[in-house]
PAKE-959317 format. One record per residue: x, z, y negated of N, C-alpha, C in turn; residue in one letter. Coordinates in pm, whole numbers, padded with zeros to 5 digits, always signed. Layout:
! residues N
XZYXZYXZYa;...
This chain:
! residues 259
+02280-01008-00186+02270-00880-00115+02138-00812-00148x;+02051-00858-00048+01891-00834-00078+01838-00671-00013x;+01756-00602+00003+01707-00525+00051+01577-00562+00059x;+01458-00577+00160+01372-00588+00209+01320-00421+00203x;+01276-00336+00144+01192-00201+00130+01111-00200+00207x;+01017-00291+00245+00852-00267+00337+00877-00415+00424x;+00934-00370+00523+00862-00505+00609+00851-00464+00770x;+00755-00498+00773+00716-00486+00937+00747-00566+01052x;+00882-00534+01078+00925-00648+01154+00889-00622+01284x;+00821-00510+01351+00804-00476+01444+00644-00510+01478x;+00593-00583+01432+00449-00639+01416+00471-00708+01537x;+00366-00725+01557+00309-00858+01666+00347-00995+01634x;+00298-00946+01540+00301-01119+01471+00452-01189+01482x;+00540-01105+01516+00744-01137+01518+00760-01177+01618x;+00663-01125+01756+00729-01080+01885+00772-01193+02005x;+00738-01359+01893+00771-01463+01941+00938-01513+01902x;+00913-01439+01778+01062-01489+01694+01129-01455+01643x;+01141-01266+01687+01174-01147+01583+01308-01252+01538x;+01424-01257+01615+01549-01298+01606+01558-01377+01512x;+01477-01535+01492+01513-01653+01424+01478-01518+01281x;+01359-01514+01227+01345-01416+01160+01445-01374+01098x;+01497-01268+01153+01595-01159+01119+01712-01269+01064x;+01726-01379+01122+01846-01472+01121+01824-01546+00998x;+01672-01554+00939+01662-01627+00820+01659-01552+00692x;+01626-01392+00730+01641-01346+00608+01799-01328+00586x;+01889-01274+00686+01999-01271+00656+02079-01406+00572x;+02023-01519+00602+02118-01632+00588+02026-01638+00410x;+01869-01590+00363+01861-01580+00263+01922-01461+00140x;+02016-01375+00265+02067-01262+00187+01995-01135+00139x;+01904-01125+00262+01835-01000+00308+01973-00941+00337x;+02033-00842+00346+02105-00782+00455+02056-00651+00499x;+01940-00604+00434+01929-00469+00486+01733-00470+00475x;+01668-00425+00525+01501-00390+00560+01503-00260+00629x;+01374-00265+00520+01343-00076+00584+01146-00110+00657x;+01181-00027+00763+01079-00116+00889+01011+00052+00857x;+00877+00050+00799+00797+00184+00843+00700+00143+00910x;+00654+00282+00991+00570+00282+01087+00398+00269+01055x;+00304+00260+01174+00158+00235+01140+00100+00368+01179x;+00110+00337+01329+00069+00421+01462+00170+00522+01502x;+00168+00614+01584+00214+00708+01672+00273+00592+01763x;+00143+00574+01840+00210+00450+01948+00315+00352+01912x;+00321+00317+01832+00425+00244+01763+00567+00235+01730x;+00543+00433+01734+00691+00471+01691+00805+00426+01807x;+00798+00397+01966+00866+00379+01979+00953+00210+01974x;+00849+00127+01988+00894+00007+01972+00930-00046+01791x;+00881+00036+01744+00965+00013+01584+01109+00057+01580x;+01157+00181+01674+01263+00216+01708+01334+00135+01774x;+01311+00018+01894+01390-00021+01941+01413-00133+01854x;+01324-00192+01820+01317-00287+01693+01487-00242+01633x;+01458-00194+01514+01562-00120+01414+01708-00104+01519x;+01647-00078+01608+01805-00069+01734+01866-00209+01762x;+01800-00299+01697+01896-00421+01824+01962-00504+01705x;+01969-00501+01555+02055-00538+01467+02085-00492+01387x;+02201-00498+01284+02255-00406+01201+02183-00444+01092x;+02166-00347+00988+02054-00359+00881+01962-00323+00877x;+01882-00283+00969+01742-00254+01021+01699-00069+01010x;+01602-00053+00974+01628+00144+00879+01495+00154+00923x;+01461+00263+01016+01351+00282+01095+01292+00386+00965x;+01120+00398+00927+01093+00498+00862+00920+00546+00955x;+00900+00644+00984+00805+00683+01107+00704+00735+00965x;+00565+00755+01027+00426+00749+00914+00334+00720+01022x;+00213+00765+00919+00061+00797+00991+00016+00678+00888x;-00015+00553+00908-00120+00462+00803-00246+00524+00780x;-00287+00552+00666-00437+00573+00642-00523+00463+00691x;-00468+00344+00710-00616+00245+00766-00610+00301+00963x;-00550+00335+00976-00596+00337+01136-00646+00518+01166x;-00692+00560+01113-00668+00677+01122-00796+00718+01277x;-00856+00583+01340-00913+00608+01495-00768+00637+01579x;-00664+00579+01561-00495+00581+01621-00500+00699+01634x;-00505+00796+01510-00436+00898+01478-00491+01051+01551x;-00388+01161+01584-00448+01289+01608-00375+01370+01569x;-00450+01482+01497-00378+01600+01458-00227+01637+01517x;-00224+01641+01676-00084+01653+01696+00000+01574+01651x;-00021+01470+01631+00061+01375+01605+00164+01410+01493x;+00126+01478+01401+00194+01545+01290+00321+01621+01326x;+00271+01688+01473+00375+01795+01534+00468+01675+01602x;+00395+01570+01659+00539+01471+01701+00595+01398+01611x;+00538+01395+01467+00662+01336+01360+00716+01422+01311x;+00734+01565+01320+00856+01639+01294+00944+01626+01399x;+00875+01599+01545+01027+01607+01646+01093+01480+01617x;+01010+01358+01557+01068+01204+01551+01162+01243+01425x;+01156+01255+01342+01222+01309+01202+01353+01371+01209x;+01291+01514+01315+01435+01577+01371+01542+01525+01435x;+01469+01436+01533+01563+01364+01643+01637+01223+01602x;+01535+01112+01534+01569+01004+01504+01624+01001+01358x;+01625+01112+01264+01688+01083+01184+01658+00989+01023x;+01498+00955+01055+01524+00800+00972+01539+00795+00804x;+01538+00705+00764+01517+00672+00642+01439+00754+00520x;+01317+00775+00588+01157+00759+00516+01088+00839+00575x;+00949+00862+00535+00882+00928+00596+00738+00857+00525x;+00679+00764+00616+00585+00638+00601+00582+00492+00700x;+00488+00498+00703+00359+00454+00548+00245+00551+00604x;+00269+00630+00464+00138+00702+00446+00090+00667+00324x;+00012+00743+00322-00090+00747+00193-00238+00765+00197x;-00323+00676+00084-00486+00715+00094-00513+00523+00047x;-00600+00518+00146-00694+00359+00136-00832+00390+00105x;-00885+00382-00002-01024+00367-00052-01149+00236-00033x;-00997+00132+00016-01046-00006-00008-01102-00074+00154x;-01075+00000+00211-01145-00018+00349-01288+00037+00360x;-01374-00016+00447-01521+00005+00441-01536+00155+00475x;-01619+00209+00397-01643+00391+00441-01550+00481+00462x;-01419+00487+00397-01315+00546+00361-01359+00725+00436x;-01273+00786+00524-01275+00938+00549-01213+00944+00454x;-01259+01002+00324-01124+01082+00262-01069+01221+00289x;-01176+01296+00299-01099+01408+00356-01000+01388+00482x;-01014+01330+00587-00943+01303+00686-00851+01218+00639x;-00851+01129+00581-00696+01077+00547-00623+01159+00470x;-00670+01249+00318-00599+01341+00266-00548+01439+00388x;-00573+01481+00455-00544+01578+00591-00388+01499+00605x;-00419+01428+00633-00269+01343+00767-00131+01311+00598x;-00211+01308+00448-00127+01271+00368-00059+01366+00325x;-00134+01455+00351-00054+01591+00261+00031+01648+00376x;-00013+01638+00488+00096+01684+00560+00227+01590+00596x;+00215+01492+00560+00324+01417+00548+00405+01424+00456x;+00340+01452+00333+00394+01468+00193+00489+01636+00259x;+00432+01735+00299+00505+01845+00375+00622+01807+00387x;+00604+01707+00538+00732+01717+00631+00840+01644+00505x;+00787+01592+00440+00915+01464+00342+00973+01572+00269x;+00886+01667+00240+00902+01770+00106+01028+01892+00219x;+00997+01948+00345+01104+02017+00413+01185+01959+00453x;+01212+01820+00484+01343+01729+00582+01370+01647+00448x;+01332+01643+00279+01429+01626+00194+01421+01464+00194x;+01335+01395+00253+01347+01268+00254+01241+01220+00152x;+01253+01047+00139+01208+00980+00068+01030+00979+00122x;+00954+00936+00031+00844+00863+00098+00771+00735+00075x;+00741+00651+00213+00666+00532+00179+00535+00561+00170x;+00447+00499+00059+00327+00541+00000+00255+00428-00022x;+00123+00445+00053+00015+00310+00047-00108+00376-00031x;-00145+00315-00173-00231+00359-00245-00265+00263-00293x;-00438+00246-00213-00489+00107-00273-00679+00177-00280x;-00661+00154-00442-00793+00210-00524-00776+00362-00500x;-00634+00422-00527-00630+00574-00490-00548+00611-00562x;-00475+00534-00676-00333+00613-00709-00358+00743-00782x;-00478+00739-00880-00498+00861-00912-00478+00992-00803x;-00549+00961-00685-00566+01067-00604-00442+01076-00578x;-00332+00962-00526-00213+01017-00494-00114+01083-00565x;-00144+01032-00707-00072+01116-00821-00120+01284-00815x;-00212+01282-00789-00272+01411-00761-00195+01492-00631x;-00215+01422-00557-00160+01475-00414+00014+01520-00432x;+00084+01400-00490+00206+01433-00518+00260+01581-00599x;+00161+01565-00721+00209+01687-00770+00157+01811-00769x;+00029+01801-00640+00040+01956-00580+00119+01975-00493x;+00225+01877-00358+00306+01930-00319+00415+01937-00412x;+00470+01903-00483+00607+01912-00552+00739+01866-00474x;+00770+01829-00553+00929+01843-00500+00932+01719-00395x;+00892+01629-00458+00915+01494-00369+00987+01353-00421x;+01007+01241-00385+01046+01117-00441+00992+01020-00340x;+01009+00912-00373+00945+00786-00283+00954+00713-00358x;+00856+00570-00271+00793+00453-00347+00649+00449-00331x;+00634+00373-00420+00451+00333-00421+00432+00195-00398x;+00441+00145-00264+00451-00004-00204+00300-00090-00261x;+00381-00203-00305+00255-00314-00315+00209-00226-00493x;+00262-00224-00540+00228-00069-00685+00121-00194-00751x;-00025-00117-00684-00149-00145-00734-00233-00117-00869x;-00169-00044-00948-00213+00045-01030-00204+00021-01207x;-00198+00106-01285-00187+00062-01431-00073+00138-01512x;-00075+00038-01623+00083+00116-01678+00057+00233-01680x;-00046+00341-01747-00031+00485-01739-00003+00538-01602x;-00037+00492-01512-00075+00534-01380+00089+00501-01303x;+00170+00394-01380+00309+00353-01335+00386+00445-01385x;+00398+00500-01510+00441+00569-01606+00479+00708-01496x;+00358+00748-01506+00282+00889-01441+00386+00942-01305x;+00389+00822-01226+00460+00805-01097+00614+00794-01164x;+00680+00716-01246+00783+00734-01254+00862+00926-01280x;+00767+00926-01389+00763+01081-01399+00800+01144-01315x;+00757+01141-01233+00774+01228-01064+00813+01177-00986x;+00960+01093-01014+01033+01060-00896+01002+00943-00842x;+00854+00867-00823+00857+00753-00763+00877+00610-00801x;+00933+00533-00706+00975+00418-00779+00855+00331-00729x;+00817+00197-00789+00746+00094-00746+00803-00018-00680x;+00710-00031-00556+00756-00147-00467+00701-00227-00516x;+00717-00409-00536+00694-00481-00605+00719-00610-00484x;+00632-00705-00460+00639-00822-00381+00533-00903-00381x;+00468-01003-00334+00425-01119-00318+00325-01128-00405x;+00220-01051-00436+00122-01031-00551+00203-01090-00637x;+00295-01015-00738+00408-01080-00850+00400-01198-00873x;+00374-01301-00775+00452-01421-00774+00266-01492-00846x;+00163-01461-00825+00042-01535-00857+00039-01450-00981x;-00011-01600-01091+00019-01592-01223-00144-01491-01245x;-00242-01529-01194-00365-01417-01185-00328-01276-01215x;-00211-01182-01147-00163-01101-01155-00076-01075-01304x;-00185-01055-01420-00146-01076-01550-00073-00891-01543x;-00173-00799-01503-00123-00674-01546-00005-00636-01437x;-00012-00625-01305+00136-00633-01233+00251-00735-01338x;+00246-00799-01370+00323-00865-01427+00378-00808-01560x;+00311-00804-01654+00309-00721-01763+00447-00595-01748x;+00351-00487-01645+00414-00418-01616+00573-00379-01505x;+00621-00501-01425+00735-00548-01403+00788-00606-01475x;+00746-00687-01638+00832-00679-01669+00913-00627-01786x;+00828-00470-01786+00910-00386-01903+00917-00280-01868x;+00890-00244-01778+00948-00115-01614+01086-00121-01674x;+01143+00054-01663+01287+00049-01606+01354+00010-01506x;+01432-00081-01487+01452-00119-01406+01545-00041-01300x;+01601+00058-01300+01658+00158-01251+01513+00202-01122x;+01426+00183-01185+01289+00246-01076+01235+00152-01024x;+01265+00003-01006+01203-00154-00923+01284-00151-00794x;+01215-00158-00707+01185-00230-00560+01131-00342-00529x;+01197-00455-00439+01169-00547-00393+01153-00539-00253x;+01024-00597-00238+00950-00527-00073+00846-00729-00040x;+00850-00725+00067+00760-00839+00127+00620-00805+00182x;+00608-00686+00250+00548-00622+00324+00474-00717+00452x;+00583-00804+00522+00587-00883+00551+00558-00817+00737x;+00434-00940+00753+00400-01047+00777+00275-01055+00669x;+00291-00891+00616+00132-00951+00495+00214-00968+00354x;+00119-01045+00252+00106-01029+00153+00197-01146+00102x;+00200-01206+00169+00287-01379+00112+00300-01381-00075x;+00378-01486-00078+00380-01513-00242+00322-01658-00237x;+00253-01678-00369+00194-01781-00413+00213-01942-00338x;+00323-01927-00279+00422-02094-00219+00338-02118-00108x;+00269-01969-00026+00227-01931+00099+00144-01873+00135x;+00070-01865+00031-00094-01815+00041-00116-01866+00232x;-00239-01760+00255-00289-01801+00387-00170-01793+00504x;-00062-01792+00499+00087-01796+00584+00140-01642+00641x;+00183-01669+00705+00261-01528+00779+00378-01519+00663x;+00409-01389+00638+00506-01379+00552+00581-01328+00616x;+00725-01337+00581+00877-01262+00622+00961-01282+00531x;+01057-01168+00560+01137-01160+00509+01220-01211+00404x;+01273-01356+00455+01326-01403+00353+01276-01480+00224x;+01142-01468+00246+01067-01491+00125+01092-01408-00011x;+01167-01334+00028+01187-01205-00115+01301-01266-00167x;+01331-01385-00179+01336-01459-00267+01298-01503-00369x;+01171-01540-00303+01084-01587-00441+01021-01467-00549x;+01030-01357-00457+00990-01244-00537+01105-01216-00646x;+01167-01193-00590+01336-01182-00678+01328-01315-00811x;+01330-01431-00781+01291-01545-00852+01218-01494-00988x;+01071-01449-00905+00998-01432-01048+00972-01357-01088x;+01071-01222-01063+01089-01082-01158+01177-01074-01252x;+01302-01241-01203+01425-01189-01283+01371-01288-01427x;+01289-01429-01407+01178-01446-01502+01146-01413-01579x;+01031-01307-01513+00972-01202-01589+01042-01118-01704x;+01149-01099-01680+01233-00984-01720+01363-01103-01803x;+01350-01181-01791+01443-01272-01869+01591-01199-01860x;+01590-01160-01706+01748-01177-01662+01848-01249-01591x;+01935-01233-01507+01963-01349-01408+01884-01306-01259x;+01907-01350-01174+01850-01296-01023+01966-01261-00963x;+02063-01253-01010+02215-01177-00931+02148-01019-01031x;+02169-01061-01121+02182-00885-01199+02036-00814-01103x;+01939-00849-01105+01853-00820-01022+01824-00785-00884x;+01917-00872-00840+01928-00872-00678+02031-00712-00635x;+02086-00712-00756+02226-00595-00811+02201-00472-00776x;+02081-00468-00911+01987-00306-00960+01867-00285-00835x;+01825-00396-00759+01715-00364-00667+01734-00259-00578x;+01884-00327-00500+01985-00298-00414+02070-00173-00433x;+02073-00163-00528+02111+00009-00567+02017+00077-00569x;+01904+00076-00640+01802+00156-00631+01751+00180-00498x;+01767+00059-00361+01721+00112-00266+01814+00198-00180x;+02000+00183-00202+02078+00256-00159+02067+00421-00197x;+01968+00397-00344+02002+00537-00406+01877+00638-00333x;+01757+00539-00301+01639+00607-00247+01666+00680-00125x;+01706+00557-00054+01684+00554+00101+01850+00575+00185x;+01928+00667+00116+02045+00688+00160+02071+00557+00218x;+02073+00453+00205+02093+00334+00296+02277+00328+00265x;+02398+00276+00381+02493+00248+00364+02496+00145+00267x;+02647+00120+00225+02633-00036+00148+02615-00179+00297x;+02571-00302+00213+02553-00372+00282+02737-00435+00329x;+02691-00485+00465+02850-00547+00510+02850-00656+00447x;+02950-00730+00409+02981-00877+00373+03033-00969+00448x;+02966-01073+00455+02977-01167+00595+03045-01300+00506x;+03153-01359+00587+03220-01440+00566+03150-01558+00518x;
C-alpha cells in the first residue's frame, strides 16, 4: 500500500499509455498518487486526469521553471480552483535557481503568494527548491503557519533539520537509489521517519536501474527498496510509515484493498 507524493501523470509523456501506467503501479501497490500542477493551462487536464481513476489527488501550483506560462491573474484563478475543486495541495511551487538566469524576484512573487493561499485554505504545500532551500526556509517562515513537503529534498542535514522544524516533511525518490548520492543518503537514513515521503516525480528523475528512461510510477519500488536498506528496516514497515505520513499530510482517504 504505496503512495506515489509527486507524480505527473498528466504529462505528455503518459498520453499514449496513461492507463497501462496507472495499471502497473497499482499491480506494484501504488494505490494512491498525488498529481500537482505546472501551468494554469494545465489545470484543467490534470483535473480530468485525477477524474478517471480512483486514487488519483489533484494538487493545482504555479512551477517556478515556467514562469513565461505564468500571469499575475493567475493567482486570482487558483483561489477559484482551490475553492471549487477542493484539492489536496497547493503545488508545485517554489524557487529554481538552477535554471539559466533565474527571475528571482518574479518567482518569489508567484511563491509567496502561494505560500498565502495554502496559509488561508489550511492546506498542505508541494515545494520545488533546487539551489534555494535557504531562500525557501526563509520564505516559509515569514509566512507562518504552514506545512508541506520539500519534493526531490535537495539540501543538507541542517537545512533538513530546519524544515522539519516547521512542519515540512521531505520527499525522497529516484536520486536515493545512486550510490553517488552519499549525503541524501546519509540523511534518509537517520531522518525521523514520521517526516519521509516517497515520491517518483515521475516521468522525471528515474532510479539508478533507469537512468536515461521515462520514469513512472511503479518504480517507487525501488525507492522503497533502498530506504528500507538504508534504514535497516523491512520495506512493509516502510511502505507502513510512508503511507501514513502521506494520509496524515494530504488528508488522503485510506487506501481500498483489492482482492
Amino acid at each position: 500500500m504505496l503512495v506515489d507524493t509527486h507524480c505527473h501523470l498528466d504529462a505528455p509523456e503518459f498520453d499514449d499509455d496513461r492507463t497501462e501506467v496507472i495499471e502497473r503501479a497499482r499491480t506494484a501497490g501504488v494505490t494512491r498518487q498525488v498529481v500537482p500542477a505546472t501551468i494554469a493551462a494545465g489545470w484543467p487536464g490534470l483535473r480530468d486526469v485525477c477524474a478517471s481513476g480512483d486514487g488519483l489527488h489533484a494538487a493545482y501550483g504555479l512551477h517556478p521553471m515556467f514562469l513565461d506560462a505564468h500571469r499575475r491573474e493567475h493567482i486570482v484563478e487558483l483561489k477559484q480552483w482551490i475553492e471549487r475543486e477542493k484539492p489536496v495541495a497547493v503545488g508545485e511551487c517554489g524557487l529554481d535557481f538552477y535554471i539559466p538566469d533565474p527571475d528571482r524576484e518574479e518567482q518569489a512573487w508567484y511563491f509567496d503568494a502561494q505560500l498565502k493561499l495554502a496559509r488561508d485554505f489550511d492546506l498542505p504545500l508541494i515545494v520545488h527548491a533546487r539551489r534555494s532551500v535557504d531562500q525557501v526556509i526563509a520564505a516559509i517562515r515569514r509566512i507562518g503557519n504552514l506545512r508541506g513537503v520539500v519534493h526531490s529534498f535537495p539540501g543538507s542535514q541542517q537545512q533538513a533539520d530546519i524544515l522539519l522544524e516547521n512542519g515540512f516533511m521531505l520527499g525522497i525518490g529516484g536520486p536515493v537509489t545512486y550510490e553517488r548520492a552519499k549525503r541524501l543518503r546519509k540523511i534518509v537514513a537517520t531522518m525521523p521517519l514520521e517526516w519521509l515521503l516517497l515520491e517518483t516525480d515521475a516521468p522525471d528523475q528515474p532510479d539508478a536501474a533507469h537512468r536515461g528512461k521515462r520514469n513512472e510510477p511503479a518504480r517507487i519500488t525501488r525507492v522503497l527498496e533502498t530506504i528500507a536498506q538504508l534504514r535497516d528496516i523491512s520495506a512493509d514497515e516502510l511502505a507502513a510509515a510512508t503511507s501514513s505520513n502521506a494520509e496524515r499530510l494530504f488528508g488522503l482517504p485510506p487506501a481500498r484493498h483489492t482482492a
